[in-house]
N, C-alpha and C positions, 0 to 999 in steps of 0.2 A: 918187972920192967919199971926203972927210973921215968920223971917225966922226959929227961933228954932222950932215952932211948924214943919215948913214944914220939916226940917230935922230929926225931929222925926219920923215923918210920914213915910218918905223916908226910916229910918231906921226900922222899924217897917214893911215896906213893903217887904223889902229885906229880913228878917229875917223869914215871914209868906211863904215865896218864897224858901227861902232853908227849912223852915218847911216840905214844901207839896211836894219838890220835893227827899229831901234825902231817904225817903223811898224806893222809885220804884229805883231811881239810883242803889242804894244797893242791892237790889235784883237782877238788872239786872250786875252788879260788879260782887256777886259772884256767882253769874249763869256761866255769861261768862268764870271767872277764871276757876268754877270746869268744865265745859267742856273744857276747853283750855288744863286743867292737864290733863283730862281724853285722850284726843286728842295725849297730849305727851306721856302719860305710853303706849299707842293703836299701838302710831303710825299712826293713820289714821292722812291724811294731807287733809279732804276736808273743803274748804273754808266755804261754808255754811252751816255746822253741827251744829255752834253756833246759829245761827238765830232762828229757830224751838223752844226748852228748850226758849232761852232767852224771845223770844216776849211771849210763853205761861206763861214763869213765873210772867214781867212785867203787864201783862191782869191780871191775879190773884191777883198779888202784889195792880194795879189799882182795883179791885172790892173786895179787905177786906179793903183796906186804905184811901177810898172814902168815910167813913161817916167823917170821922176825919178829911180829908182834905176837905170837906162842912164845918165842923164846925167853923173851923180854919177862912176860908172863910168868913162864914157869920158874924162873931163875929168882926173880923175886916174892914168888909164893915159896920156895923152896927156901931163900934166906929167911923173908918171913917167919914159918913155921919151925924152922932152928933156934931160931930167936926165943919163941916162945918155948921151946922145950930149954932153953938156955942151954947148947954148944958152942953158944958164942958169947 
C-alpha cells in the first residue's frame, strides 16, 4: 500500500466512525435536550432525571441501529482486508 491508499483508508475509516456513531449520539442529543426543556417548563432541578430516558433511549437507539451498523462494519472490514491481500 502507497501512502494515498493508506489515507484513503484512513479517511474511509473516520467517516464508517461518524457513520456508526451519529445515530445513538442524536438520540441521545435529543433525549437529553427534551428532558432538559421539560426540566425547565417543571421546574424540577434534579441532576439525575436525565440519565433514566437517556440510557433507555441510547439501549433502544443501540438495538434498531445495530443491523446497519454490523453492516457498515463488515463491508468495510471486508474491503479492508481485500485491500491488504491486494484484489483491488
Amino acid at each position: 500500500m502507497n501512502e494515498t491508499e493508506i489515507i484513503e483508508t484512513a479517511r474511509q475509516a473516520l467517516l464508517i466512525a461518524i457513520q456508526i456513531g451519529a445515530p445513538i449520539l442524536l438520540v441521545g442529543l435529543v433525549v437529553g435536550v427534551s428532558v432538559a426543556l421539560l426540566q425547565a417548563l417543571t421546574q424540577i432541578q434534579e441532576v439525575t432525571l436525565v440519565f433514566v430516558p437517556k440510557i433507555l433511549a441510547i439501549l433502544l437507539a443501540m438495538f434498531f441501529f445495530l443491523p446497519f451498523m454490523m453492516k457498515a462494519l463488515v463491508v468495510f472490514t471486508e474491503t479492508l482486508a481485500d485491500r491488504i491481500i491486494g484484489l483491488q
